[in-house]
C-alpha positions in Angstrom: 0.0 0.0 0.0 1.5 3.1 -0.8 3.9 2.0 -3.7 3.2 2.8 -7.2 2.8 -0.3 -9.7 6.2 0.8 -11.5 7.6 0.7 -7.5 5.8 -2.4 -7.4 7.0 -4.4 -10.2 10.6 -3.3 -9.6 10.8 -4.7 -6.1 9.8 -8.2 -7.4 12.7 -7.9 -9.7 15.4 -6.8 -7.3 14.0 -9.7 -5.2 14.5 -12.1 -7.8 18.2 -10.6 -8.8 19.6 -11.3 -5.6 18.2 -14.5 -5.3 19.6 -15.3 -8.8 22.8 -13.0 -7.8 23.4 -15.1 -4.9 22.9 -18.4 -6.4 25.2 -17.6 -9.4 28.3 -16.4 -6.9 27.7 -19.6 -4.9 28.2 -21.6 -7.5 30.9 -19.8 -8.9 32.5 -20.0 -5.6 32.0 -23.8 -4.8 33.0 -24.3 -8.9 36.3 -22.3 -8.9 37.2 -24.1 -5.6 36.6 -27.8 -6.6 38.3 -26.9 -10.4 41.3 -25.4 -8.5 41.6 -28.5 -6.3 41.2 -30.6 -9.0 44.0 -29.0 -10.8 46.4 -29.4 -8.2 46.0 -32.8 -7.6 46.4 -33.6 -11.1 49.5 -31.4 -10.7 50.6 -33.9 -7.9 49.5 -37.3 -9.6 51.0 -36.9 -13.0 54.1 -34.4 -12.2 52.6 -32.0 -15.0 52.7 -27.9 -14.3 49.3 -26.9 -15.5 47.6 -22.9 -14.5 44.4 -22.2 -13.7 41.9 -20.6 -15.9 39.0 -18.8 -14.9 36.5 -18.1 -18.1 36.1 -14.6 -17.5 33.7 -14.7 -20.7 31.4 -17.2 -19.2 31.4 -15.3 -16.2 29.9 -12.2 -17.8 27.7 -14.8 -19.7 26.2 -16.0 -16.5 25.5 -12.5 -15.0 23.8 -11.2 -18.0 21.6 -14.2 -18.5 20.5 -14.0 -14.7 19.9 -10.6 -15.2 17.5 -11.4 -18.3 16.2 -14.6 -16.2 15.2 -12.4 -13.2 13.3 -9.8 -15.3 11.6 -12.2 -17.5 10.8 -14.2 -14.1 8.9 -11.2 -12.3 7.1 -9.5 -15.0 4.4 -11.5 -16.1 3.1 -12.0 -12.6 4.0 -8.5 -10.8 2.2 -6.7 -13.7 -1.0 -9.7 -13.4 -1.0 -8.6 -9.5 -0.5 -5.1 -10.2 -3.4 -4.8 -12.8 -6.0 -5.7 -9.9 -7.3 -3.3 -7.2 -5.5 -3.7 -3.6 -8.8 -5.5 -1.7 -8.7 -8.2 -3.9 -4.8 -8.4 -3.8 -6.0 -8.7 0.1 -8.1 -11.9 -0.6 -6.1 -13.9 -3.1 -4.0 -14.7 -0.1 
């Protein structure tokens, strides 16, 4: 009560970008970690110097299609529950 539908609309989508946002980084994190172990043990087993490599690319990919996925998520139904009048909002619940 209070917020405009545009107000509205944009709170369901920061909602849903740092639930995406949070997901991504997690598995980034847990991804980079268990790739980076693996690399050193293969290191250790095979007496081979490999690097790591982090795909930067992919990284922006990632970002940039949660970005998409969150907005695409939230506006169909933030604009179905903004389009109705706030007592009947009340009572879907």
């Amino acid at each position: 009560m209070g917020f405009t539908k545009m107000r509205i609309n944009l709170l369901y989508f920061y909602e849903a970008l740092v639930v995406v946002f949070a997901a991504c980084l997690n598995g980034i994190l847990v991804g980079t970690i268990v790739g980076y172990a693996m690399m050193l043990q293969m290191n250790l087993l095979m007496d081979q110097t490999s690097s790591f490599f982090f795909p930067w690319v992919q990284l922006l990919e990632i970002f940039v299609l949660s970005l998409l996925c969150a907005f695409f998520s939230t506006f169909g139904p933030a604009t179905k529950v903004t389009s109705k009048q706030i007592a009947s909002i009340f009572r879907m619940s």
